[in-house]
C-alpha positions as CSV (number, residue, x, y, z in Angstrom):
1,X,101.1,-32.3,106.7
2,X,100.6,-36.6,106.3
3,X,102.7,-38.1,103.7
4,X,101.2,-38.0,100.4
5,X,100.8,-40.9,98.3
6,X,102.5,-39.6,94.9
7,X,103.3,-43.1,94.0
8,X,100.0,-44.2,93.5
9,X,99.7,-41.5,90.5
10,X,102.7,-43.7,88.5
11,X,101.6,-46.0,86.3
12,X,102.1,-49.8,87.0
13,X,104.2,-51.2,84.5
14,X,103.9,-54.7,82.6
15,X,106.1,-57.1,82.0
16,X,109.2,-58.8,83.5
17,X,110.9,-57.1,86.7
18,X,112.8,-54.2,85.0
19,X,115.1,-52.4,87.2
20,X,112.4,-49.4,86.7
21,X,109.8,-52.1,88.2
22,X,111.7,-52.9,91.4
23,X,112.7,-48.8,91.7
24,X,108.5,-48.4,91.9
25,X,108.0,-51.5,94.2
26,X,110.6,-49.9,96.6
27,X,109.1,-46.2,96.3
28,X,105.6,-47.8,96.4
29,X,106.5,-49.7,99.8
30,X,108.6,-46.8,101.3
31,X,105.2,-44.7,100.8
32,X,103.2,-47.4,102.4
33,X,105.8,-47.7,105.3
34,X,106.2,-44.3,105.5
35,X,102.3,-43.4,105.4
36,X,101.3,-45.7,108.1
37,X,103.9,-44.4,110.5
38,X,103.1,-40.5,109.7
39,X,99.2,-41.4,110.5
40,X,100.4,-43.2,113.9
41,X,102.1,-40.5,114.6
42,X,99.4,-37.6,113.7
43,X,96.4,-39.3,115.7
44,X,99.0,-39.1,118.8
45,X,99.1,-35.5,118.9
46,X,95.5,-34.8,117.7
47,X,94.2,-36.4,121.0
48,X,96.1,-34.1,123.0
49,X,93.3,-31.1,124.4
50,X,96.1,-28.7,122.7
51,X,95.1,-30.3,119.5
52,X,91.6,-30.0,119.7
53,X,92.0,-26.4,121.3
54,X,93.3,-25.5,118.0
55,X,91.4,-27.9,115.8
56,X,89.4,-25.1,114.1
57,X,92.6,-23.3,112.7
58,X,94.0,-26.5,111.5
59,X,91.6,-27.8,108.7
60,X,92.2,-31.3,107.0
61,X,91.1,-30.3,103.8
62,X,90.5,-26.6,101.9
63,X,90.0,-24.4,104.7
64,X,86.8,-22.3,104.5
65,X,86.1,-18.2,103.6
66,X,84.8,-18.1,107.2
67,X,88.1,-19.8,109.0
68,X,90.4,-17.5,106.1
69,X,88.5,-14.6,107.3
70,X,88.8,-15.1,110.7
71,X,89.9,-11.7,112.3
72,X,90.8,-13.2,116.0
73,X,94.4,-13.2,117.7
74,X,95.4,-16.2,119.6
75,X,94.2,-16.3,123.4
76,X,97.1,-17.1,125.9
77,X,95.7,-20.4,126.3
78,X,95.9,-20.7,122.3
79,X,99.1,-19.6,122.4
80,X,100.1,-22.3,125.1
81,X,98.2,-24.8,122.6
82,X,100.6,-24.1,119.9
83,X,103.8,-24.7,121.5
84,X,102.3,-27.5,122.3
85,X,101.0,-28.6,119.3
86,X,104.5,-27.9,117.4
87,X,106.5,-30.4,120.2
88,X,104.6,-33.5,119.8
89,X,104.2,-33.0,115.9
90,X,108.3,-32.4,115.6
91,X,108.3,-36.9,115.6
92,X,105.9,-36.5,113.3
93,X,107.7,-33.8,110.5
94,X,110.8,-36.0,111.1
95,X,108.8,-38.8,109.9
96,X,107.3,-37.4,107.0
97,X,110.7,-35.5,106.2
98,X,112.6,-39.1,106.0
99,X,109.8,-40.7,103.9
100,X,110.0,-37.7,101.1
101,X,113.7,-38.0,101.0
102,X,113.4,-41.9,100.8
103,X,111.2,-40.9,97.5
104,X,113.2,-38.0,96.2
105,X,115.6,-35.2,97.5
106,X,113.7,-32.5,95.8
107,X,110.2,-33.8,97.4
108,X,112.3,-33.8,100.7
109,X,113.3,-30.1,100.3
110,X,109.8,-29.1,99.2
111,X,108.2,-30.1,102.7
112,X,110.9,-28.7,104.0
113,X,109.8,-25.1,103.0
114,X,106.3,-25.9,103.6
115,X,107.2,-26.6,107.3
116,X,109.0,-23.4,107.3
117,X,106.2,-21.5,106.0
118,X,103.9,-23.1,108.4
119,X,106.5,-22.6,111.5
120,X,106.6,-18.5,110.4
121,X,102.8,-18.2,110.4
122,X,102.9,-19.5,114.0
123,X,105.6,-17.6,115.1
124,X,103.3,-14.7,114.0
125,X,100.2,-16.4,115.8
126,X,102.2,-16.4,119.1
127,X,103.5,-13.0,118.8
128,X,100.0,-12.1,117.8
129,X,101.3,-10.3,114.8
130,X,99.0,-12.8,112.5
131,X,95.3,-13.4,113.2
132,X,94.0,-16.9,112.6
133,X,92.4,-15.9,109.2
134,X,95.7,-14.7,108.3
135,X,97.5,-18.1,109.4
136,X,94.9,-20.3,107.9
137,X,96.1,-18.7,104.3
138,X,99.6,-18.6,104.6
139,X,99.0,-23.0,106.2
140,X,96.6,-23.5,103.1
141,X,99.2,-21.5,100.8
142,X,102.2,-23.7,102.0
143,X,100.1,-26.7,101.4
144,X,99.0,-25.8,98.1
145,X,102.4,-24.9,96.8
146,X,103.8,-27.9,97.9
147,X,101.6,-29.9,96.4
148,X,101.2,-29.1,93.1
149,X,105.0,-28.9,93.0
150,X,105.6,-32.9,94.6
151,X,102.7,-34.0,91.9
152,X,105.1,-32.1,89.4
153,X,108.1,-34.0,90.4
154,X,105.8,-37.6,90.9
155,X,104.9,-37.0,87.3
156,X,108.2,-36.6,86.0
157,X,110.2,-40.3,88.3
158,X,106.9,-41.7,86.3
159,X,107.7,-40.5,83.0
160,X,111.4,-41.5,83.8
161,X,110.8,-44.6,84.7
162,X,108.1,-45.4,82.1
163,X,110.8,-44.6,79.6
164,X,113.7,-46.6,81.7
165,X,111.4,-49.4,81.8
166,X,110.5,-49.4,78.0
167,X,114.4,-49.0,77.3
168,X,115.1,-52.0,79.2
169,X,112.5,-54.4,77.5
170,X,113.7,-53.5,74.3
171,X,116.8,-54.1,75.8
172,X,115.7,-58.1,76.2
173,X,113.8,-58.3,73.4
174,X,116.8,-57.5,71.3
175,X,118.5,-59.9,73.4
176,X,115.8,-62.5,72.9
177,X,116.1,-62.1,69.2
178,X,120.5,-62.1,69.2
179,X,119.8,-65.7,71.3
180,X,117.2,-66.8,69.1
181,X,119.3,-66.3,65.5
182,X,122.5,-67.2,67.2
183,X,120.6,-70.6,68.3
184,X,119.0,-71.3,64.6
185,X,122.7,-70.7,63.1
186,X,124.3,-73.1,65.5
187,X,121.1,-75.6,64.4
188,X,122.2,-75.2,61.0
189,X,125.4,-75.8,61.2
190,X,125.0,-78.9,63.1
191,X,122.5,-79.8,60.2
192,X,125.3,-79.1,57.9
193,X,128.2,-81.3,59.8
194,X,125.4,-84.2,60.2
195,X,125.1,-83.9,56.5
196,X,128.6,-84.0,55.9
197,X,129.6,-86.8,57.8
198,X,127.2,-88.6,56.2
199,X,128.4,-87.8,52.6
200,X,132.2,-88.7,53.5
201,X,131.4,-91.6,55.7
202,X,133.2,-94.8,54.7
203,X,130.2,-97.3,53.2
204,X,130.7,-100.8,52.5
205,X,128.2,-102.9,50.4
206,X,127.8,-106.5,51.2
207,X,125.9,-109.1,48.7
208,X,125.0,-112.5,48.8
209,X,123.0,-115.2,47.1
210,X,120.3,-116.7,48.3
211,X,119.4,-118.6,46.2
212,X,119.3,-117.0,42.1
213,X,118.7,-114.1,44.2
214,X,121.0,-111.8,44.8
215,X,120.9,-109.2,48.7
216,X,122.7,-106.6,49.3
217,X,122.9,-104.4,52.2
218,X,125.1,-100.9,52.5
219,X,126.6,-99.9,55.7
């Protein structure tokens, strides 16, 4: 299975760079990272002839009635193919494993089943206890589960940090406004001192004549 883009489900929040704003930029770049170097690794192993030999059992997206139905056992040169297959795709689990658990533990645990579900239903292919319909529903069952359990988990780090994020700017808009009367106060009391040195400041009044005229001038 590639590494899913959960990520791109959370919303993209506004504002200054919360902590919850770097936490997405990190997951959002870990998926990116992560993403590029699954797909690397998948195209790898699909152009090996094992891959293509079992291309029709290994749908990208729903798998049809006709491949659920199928009633055939593996061949012996299908059942090489899958041996195969699993080797050069264990890089690639690895890879996919490491970039859930950079997301999220429980994301990291759920592939890890899926894997294990998938890795049964080709134990049963090689051991031809499972025909290829059979395997094709327990892969598209695996896949299915996991998904809609990951979206559940995406859903709720976006909720979380929605709410982190929202917690935070009214964090600094509380701050903002604490700065803001503190600064006002401190205005006003300068206003106040100004005032005050003014009132008990020493004056002295000069006055001459010019004249009939009298001047005088305070200071």
């Amino acid at each position: 299975m590639r590494l899913i883009v959960l990520v791109a489900l959370m919303a993209v929040l506004a504002g200054c760079a919360t902590r919850a704003q770097l936490e997405m930029a990190r997951l959002m770049n870990s998926v990116e990272s992560g993403k590029a170097a699954s797909e690397a690794c998948i195209a790898k192993v699909k152009e090996t002839p094992e891959y293509r030999l079992l291309a029709p059992y290994l749908p990208e997206g729903s798998a049809s009635l006709a491949a659920q139905a199928n009633p055939a056992k593996a061949t012996p040169a299908e059942i090489k193919a899958v041996f195969v297959v699993q080797e050069a795709g264990a890089e690639c689990r690895k890879i996919n494993l490491e970039g859930m658990g950079s997301l999220n533990p429980d994301m990291m645990a759920l592939l890890a089943q899926a894997y294990a579900k998938v890795d049964a239903g080709y134990l049963g292919i090689v051991e031809r206890k499972m025909t290829w319909g059979e395997f094709v529903r327990v892969r598209e069952a695996a896949r299915t589960e996991f998904l809609d359990q990951a979206m559940a988990i995406a859903r709720q780090m976006d909720r979380e940090l929605q709410a982190a994020h929202k917690a935070e700017v009214d964090e600094y808009k509380e701050a903002a406004k604490a700065i803001l009367i503190w600064s006002e106060q401190q205005h006003a009391m300068y206003q106040r001192q100004k005032l005050i040195e003014a009132i008990n400041r020493p004056r002295t009044t000069n006055c001459q004549y010019i004249g009939k005229r009298v001047t005088c001038t305070t200071f």
